[in-house]
Backbone as JSON, one array per atom type, in Angstrom:
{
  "sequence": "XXXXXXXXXXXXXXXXXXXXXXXXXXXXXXXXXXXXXXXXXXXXXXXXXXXXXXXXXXXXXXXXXXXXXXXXXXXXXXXXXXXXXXXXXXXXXXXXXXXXXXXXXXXXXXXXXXXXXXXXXXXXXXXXXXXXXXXXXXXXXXXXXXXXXXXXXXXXXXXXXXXXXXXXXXXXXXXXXXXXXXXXXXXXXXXXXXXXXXXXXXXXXXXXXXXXXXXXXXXXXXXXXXXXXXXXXXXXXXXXXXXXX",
  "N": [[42.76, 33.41, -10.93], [40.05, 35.2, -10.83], [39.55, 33.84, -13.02], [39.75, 31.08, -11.81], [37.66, 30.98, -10.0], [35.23, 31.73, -11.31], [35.96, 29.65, -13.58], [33.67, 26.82, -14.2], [31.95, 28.63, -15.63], [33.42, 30.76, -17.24], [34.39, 29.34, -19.15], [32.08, 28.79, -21.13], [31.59, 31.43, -21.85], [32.65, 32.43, -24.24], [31.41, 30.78, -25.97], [28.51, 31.27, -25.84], [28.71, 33.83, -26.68], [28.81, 33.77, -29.08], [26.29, 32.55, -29.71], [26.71, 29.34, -29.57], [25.87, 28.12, -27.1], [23.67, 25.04, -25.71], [20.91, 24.69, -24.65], [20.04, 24.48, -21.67], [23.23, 24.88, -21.0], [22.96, 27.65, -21.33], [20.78, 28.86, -20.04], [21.95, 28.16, -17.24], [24.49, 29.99, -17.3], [23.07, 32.59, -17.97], [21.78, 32.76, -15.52], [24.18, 32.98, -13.66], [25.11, 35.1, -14.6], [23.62, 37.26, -14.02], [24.44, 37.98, -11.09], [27.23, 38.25, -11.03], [29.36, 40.51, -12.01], [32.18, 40.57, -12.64], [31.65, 38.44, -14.86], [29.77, 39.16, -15.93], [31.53, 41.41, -17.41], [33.34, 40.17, -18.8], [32.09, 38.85, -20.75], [30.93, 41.35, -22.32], [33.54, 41.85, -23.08], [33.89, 39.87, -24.89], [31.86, 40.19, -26.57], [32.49, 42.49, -27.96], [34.7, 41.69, -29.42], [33.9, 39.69, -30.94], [31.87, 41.47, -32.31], [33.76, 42.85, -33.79], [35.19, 40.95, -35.26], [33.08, 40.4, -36.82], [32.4, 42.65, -38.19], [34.71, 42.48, -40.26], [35.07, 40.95, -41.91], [32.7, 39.85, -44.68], [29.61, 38.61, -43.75], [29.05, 34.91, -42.63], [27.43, 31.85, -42.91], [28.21, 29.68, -40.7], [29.03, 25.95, -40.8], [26.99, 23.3, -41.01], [28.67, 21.18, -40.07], [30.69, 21.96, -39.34], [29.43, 23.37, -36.94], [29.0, 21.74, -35.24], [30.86, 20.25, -34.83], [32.46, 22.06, -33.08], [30.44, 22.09, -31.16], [30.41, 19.83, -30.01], [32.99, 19.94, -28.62], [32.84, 21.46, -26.38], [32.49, 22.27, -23.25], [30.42, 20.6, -20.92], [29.02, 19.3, -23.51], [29.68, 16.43, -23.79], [28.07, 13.6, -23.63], [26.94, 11.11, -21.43], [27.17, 8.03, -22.6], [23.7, 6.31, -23.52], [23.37, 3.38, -21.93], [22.87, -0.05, -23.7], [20.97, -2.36, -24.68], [22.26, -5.99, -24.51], [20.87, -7.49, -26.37], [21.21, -10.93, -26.74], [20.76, -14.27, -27.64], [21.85, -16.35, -25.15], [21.48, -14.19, -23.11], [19.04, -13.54, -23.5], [17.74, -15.91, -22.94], [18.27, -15.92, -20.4], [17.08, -13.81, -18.67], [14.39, -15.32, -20.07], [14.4, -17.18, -18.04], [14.77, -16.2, -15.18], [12.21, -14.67, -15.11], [10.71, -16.58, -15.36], [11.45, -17.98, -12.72], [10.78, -16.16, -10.87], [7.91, -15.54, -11.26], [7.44, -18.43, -10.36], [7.82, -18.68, -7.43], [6.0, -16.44, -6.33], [3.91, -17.61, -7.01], [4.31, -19.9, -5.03], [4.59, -18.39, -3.0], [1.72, -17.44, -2.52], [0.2, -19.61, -2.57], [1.47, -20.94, -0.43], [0.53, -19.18, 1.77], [-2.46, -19.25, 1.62], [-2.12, -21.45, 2.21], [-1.55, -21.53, 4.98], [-3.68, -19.51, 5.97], [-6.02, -21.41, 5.81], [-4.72, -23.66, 7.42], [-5.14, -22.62, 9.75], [-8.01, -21.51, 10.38], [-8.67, -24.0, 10.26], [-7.53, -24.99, 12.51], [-8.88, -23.54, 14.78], [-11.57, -23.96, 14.14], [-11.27, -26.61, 14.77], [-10.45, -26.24, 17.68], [-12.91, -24.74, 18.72], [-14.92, -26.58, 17.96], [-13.86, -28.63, 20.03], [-14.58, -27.03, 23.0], [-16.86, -26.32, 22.65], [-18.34, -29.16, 23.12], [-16.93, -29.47, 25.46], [-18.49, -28.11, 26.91], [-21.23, -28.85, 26.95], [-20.89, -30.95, 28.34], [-20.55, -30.55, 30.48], [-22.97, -29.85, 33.42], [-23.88, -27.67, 34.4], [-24.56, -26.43, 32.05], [-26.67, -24.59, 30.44], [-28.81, -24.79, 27.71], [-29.77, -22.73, 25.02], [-32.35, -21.76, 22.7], [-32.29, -20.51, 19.64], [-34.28, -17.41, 19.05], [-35.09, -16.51, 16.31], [-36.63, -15.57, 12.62], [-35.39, -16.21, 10.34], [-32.67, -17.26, 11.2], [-31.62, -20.4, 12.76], [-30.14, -21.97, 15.46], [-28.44, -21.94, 18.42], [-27.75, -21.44, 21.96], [-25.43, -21.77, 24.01], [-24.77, -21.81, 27.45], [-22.7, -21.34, 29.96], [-23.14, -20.28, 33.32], [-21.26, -20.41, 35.33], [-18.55, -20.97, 35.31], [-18.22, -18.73, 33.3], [-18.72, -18.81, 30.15], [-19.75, -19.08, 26.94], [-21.43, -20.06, 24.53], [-22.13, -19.4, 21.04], [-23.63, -21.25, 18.33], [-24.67, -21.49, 15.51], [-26.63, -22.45, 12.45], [-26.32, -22.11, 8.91], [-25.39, -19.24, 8.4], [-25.89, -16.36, 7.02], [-23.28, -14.84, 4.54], [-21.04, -12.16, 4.41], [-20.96, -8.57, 2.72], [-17.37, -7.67, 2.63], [-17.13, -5.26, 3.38], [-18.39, -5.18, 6.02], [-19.36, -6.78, 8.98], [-20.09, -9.33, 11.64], [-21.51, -8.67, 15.27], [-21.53, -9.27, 18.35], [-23.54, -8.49, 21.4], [-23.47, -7.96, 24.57], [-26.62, -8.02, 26.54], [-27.59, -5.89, 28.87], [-29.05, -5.54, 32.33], [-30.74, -2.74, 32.23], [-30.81, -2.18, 29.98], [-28.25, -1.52, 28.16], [-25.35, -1.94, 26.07], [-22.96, -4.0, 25.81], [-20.28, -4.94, 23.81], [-19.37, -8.1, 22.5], [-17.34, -9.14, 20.85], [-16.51, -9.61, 17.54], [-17.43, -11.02, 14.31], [-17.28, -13.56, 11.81], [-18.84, -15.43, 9.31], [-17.6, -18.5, 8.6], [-16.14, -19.39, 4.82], [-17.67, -22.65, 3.15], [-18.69, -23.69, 5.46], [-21.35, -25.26, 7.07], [-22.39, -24.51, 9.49], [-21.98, -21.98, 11.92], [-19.5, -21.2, 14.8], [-19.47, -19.32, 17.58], [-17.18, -18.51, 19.96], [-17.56, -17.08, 23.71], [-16.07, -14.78, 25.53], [-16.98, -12.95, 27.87], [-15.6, -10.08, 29.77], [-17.02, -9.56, 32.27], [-18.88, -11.23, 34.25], [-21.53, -13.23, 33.46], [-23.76, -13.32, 34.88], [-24.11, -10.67, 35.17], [-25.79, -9.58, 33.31], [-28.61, -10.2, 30.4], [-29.26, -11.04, 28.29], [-28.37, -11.73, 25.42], [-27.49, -10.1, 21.54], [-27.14, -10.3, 18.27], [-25.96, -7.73, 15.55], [-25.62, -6.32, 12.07], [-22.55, -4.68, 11.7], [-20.4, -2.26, 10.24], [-17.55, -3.44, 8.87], [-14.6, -4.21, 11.29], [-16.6, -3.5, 13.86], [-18.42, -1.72, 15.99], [-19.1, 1.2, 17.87], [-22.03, 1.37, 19.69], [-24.57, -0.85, 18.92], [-25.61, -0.51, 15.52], [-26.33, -1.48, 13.28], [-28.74, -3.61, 11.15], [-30.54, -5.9, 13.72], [-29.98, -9.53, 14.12], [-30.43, -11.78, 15.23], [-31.83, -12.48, 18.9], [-30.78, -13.68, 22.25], [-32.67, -14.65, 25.02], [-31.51, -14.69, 28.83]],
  "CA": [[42.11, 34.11, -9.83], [39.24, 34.97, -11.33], [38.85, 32.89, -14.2], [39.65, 30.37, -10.96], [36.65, 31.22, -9.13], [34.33, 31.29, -12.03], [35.99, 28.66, -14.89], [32.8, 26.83, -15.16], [31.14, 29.82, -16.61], [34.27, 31.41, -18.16], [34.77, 28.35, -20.32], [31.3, 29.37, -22.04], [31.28, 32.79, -22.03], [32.97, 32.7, -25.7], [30.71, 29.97, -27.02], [27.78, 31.85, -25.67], [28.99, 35.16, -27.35], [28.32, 33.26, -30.65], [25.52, 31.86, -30.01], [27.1, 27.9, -29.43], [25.5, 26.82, -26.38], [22.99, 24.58, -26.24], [19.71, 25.68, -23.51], [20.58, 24.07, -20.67], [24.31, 25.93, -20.5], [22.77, 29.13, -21.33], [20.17, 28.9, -18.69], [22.85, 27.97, -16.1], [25.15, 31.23, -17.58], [22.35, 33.12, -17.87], [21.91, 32.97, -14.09], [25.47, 33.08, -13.23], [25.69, 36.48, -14.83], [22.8, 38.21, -13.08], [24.82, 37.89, -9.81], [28.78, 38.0, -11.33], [30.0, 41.63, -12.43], [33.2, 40.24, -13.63], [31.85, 37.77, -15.59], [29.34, 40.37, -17.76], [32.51, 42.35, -17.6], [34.25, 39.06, -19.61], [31.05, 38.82, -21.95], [30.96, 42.17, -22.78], [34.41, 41.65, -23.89], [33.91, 38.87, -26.0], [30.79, 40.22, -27.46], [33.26, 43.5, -28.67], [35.74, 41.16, -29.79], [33.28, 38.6, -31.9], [31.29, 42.38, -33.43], [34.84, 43.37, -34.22], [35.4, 40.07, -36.25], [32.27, 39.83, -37.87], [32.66, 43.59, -39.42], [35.98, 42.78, -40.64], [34.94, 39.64, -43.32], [31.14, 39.91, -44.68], [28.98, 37.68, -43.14], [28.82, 33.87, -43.86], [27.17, 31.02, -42.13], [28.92, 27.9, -41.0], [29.07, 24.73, -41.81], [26.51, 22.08, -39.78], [29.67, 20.01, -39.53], [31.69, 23.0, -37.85], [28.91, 23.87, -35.61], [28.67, 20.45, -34.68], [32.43, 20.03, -34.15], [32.48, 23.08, -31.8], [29.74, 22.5, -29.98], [31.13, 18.83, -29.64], [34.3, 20.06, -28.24], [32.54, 22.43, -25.37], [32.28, 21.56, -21.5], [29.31, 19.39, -20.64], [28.26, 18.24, -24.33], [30.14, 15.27, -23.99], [26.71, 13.09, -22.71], [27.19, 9.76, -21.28], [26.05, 6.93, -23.7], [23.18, 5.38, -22.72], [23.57, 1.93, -22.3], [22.34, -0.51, -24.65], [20.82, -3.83, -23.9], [22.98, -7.0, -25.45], [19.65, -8.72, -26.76], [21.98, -12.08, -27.22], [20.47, -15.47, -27.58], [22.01, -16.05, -23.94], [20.89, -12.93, -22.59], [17.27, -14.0, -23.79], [17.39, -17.01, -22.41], [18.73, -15.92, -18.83], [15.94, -12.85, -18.75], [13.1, -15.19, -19.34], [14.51, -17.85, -17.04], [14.46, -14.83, -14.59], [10.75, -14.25, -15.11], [9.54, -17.49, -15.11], [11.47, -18.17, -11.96], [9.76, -15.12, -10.41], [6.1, -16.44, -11.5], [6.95, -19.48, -9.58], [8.31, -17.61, -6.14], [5.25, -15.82, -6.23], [3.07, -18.76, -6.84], [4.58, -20.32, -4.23], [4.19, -17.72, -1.78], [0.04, -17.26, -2.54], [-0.11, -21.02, -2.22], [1.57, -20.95, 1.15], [-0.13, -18.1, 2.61], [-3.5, -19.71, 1.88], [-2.53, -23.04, 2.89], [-1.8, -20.83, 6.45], [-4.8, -19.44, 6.55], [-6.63, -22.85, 5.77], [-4.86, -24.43, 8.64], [-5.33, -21.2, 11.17], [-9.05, -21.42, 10.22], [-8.97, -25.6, 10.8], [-7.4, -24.9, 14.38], [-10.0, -22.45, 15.13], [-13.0, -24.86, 14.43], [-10.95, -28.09, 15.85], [-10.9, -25.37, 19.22], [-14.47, -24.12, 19.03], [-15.67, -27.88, 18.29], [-13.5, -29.43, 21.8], [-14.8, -26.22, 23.66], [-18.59, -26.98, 22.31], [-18.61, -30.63, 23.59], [-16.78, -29.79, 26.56], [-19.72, -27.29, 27.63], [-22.0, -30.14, 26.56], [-20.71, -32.21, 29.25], [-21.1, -29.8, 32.04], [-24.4, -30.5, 33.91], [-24.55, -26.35, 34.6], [-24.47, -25.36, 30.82], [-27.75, -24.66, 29.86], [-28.82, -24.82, 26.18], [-31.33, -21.97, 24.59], [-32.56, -22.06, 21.53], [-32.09, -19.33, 19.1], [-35.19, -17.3, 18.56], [-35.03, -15.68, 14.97], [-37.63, -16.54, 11.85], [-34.06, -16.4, 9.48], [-31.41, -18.31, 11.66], [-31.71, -21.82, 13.44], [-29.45, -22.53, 16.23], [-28.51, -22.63, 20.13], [-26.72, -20.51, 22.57], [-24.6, -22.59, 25.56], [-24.11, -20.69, 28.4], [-22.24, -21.87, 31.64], [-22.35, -18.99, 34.48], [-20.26, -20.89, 36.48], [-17.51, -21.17, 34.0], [-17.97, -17.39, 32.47], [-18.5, -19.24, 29.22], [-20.89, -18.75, 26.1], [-20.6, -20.71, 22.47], [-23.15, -19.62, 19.76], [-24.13, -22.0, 17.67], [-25.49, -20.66, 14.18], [-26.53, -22.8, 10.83], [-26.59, -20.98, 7.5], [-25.65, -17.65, 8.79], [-25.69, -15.4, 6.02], [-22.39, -14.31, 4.49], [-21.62, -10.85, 4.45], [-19.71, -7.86, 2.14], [-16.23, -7.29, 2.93], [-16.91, -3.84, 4.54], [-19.36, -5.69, 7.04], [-19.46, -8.19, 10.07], [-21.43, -9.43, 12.48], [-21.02, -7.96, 16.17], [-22.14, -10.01, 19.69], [-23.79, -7.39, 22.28], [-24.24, -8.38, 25.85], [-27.18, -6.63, 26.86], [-27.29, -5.44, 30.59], [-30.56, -5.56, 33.04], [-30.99, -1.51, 32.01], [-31.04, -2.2, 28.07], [-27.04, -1.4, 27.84], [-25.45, -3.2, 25.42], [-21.58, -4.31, 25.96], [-19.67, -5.52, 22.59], [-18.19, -9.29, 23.26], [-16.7, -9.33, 20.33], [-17.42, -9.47, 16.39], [-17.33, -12.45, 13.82], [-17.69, -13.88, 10.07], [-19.1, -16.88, 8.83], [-16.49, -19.55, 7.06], [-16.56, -20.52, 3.6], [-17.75, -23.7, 3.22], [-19.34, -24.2, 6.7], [-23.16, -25.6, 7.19], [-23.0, -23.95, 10.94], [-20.88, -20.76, 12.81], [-19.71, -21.42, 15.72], [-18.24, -18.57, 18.15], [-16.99, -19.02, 21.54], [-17.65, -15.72, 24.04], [-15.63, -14.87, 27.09], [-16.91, -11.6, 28.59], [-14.72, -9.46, 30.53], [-17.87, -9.46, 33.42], [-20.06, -12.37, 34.66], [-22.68, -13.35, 32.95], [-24.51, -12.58, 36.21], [-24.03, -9.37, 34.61], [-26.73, -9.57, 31.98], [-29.98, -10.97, 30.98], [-28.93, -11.72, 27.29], [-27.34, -11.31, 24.06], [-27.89, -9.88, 20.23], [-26.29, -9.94, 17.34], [-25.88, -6.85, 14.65], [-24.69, -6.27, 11.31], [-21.84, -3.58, 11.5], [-19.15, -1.85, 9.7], [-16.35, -3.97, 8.98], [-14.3, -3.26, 12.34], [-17.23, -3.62, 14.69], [-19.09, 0.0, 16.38], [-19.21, 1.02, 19.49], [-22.97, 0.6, 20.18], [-25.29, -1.29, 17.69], [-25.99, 0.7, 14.68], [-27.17, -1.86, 12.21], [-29.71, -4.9, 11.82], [-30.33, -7.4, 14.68], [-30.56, -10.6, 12.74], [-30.71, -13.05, 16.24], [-31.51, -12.29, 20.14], [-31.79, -14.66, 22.82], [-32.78, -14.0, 26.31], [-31.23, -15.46, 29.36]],
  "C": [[40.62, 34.12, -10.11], [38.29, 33.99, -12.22], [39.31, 31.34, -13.07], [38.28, 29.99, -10.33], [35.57, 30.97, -10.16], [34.46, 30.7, -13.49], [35.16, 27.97, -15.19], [31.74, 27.55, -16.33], [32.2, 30.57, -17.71], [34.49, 30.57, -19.71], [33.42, 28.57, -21.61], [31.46, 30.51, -22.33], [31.54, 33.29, -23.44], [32.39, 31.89, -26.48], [29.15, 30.71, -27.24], [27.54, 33.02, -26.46], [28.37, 34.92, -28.87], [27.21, 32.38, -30.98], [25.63, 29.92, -30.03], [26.39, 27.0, -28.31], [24.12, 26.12, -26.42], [22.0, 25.03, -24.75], [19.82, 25.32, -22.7], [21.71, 24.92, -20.15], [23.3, 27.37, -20.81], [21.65, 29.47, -19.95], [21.31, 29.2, -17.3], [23.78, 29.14, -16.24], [24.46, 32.13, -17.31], [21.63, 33.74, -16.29], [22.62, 33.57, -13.26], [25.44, 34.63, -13.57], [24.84, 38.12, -14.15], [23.11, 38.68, -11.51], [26.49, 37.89, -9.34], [28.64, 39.19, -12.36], [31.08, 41.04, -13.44], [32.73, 39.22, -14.6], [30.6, 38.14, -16.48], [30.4, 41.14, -17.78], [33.26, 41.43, -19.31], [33.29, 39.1, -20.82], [30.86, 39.56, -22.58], [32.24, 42.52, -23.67], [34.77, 40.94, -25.33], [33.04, 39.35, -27.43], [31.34, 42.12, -28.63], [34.35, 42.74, -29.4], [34.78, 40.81, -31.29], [32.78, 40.23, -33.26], [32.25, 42.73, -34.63], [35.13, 42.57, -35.53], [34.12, 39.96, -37.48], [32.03, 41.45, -38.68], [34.14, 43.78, -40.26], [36.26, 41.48, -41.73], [33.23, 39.78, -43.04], [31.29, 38.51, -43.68], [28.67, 35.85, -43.78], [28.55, 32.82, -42.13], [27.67, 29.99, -41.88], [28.72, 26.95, -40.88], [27.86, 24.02, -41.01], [27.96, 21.53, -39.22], [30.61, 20.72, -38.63], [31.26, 23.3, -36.96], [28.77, 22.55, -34.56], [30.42, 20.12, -34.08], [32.7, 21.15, -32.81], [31.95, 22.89, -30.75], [29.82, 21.02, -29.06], [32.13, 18.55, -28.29], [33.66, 21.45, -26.75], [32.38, 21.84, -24.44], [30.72, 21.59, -21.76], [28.74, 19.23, -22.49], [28.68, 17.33, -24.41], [28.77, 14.63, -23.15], [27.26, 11.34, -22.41], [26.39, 8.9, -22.21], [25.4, 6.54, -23.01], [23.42, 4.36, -23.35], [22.75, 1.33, -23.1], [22.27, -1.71, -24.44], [21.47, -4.93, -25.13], [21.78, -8.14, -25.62], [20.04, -10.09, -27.22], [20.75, -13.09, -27.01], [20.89, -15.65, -25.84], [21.53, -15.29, -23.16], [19.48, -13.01, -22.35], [16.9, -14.72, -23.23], [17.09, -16.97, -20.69], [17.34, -15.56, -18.29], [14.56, -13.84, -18.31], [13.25, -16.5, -18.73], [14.01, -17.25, -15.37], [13.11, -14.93, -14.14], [10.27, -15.54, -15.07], [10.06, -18.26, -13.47], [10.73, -17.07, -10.93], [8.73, -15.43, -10.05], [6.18, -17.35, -9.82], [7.4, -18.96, -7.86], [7.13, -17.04, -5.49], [4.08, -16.05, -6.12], [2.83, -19.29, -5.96], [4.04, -19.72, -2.54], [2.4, -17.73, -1.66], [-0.05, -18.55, -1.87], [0.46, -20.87, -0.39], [0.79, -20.24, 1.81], [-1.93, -18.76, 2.24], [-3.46, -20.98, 2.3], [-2.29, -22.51, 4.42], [-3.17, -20.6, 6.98], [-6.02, -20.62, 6.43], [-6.54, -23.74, 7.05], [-5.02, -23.26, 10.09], [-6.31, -21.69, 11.0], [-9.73, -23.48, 10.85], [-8.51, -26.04, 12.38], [-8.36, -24.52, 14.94], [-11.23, -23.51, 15.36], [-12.85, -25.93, 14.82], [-11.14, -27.29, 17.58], [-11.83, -25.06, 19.49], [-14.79, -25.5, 19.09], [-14.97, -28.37, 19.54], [-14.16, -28.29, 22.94], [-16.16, -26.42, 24.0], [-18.78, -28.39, 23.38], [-17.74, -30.53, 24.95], [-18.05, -28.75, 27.55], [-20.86, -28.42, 27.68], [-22.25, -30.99, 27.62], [-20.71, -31.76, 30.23], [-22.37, -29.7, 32.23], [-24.67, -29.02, 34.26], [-24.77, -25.98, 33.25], [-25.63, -25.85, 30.35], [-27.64, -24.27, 27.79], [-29.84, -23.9, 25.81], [-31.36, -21.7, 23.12], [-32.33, -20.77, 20.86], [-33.32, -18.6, 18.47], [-35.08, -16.0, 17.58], [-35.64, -16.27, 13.58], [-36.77, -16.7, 10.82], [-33.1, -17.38, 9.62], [-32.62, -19.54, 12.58], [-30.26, -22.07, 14.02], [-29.25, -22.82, 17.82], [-27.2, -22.11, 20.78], [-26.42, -21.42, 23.96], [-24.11, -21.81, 26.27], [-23.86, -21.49, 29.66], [-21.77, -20.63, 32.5], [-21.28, -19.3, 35.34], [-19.05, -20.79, 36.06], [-17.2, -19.62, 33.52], [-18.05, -17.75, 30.96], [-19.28, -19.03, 28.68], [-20.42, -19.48, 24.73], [-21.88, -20.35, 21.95], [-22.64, -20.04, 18.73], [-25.2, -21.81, 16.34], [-25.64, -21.33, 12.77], [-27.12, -21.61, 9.66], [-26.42, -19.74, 7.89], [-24.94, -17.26, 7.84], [-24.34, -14.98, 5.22], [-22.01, -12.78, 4.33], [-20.41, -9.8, 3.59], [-18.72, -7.96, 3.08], [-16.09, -5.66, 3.85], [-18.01, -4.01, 5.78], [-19.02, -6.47, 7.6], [-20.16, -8.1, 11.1], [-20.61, -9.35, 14.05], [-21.85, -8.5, 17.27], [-21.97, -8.78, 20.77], [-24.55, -8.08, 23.45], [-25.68, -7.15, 26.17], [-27.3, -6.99, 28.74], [-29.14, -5.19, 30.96], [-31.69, -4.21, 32.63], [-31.14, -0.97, 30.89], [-29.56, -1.88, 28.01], [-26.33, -2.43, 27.08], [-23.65, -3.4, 25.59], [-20.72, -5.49, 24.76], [-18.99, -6.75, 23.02], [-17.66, -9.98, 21.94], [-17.68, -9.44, 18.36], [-16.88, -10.86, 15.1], [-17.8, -12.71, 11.98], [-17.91, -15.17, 9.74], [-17.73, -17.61, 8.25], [-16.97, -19.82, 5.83], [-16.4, -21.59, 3.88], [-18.71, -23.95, 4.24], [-20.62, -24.6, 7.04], [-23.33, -24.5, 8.23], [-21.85, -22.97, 11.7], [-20.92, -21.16, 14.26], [-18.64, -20.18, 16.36], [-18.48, -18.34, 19.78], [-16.79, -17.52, 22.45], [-17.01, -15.69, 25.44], [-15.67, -13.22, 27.23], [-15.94, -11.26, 29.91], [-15.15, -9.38, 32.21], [-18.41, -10.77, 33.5], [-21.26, -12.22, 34.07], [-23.56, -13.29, 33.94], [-25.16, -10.85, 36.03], [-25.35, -8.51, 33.51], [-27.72, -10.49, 31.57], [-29.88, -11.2, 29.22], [-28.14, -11.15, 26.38], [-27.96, -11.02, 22.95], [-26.67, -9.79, 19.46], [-26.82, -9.01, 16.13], [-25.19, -7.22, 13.74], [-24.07, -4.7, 11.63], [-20.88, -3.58, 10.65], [-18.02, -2.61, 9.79], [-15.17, -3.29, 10.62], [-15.03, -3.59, 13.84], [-17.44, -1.98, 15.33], [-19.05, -0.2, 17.58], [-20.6, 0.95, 20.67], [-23.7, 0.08, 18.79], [-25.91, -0.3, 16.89], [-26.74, -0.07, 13.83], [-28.32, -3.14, 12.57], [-29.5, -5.78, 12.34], [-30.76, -8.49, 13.93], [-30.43, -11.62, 14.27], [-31.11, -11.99, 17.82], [-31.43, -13.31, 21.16], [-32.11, -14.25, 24.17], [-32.37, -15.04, 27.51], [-31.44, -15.12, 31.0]]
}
């Protein structure tokens, strides 16, 4: 009934009496009994029983090997073994088969993922260069030069079209928490973001192709900023080109 209801605690309550458990059970008893009548009723028993025995033969300490057998033989010290690795010749071998197949998995993947972005980046400038030379060949797309005493290049604009390609050698490269940010500006000084951009490694000349959301009817030219990785929502940092159109 009782000793039903609370047998994990009852089963200590006489190792406890003598001092057997180890800090963990006594904690967990120690709890149990602040909130269980009958079972300081049971402890109080034990602990009249054990006084009883120990004034009835002097006192004598026992053994390591008996306290160790007792406390052996009590609910929860049985501990699961931990496992133990079979450091075999085989075993060794598998392991750093394992790891050096890993390496190469991992190798593999870097290598792919930059040969992606290699050919993303070689689409990109095969599309900007057929885009370039097809503005080229339209008899409306005027050509204006780029006036800045840093850069050298040439802005193609076709109104008819809605089209724009700048054309940029040596443009600068720039930290990782920076990029460069194309601002229509409007008849009233307003400036309208058409998008933001990063040089290539490798490249002599930047080329980036602009399709505003409005008509270039709309506006009387363009600048470019450095901003915050991201791009801002009006120009915050230095204009490094303008041109006027």
């Amino acid at each position: 009934m009782v000793r039903n209801e609370h047998s994990p605690y009852l089963e200590n309550i006489a190792a406890y009496a003598v001092g057997a458990l180890d800090a963990e059970e006594i904690a967990a008893l120690e709890s149990h009994l602040q909130t269980c009548a009958s079972c300081r009723t049971e402890l109080a028993e034990y602990r009249l029983l054990s006084e009883s025995m120990l004034t009835a033969v002097p006192p004598r300490q026992p053994s390591v090997a008996l306290r160790n057998r007792i406390q052996s033989r009590l609910p929860g010290a049985r501990k699961d073994a931990r496992p133990r690795w079979n450091w075999s010749p085989g075993f060794t071998a598998g392991a750093l088969a394992f790891v050096v197949l890993l390496a190469l998995n991992v190798y593999s993947v870097s290598q792919m993922r930059a040969l992606q972005l290699q050919q993303t980046q070689l689409a990109r400038q095969y599309q900007s260069g057929q885009t370039v030379l097809a503005m080229l060949s339209y008899p409306a797309t005027e050509r204006l030069p780029i006036a800045s005493e840093s850069l050298a290049g040439s802005f193609l604009l076709d109104k008819d079209r809605n089209l724009a390609a700048l054309i940029v050698w040596k443009m600068p490269q720039l930290p990782e928490d920076q990029t460069y940010q194309i601002w229509l500006i409007a008849p009233q000084g307003d400036r309208t973001s058409a998008g933001i951009f990063r040089p290539e490694d490798g490249q002599a000349y930047t080329t980036q192709i602009i399709f505003p959301k409005q008509g270039f009817s709309n506006y009387v030219g363009i600048g470019v900023t450095v901003e915050p990785a991201g791009g801002s929502d009006q120009p915050t940092g230095e204009r490094v080109l303008k041109v006027d159109f």
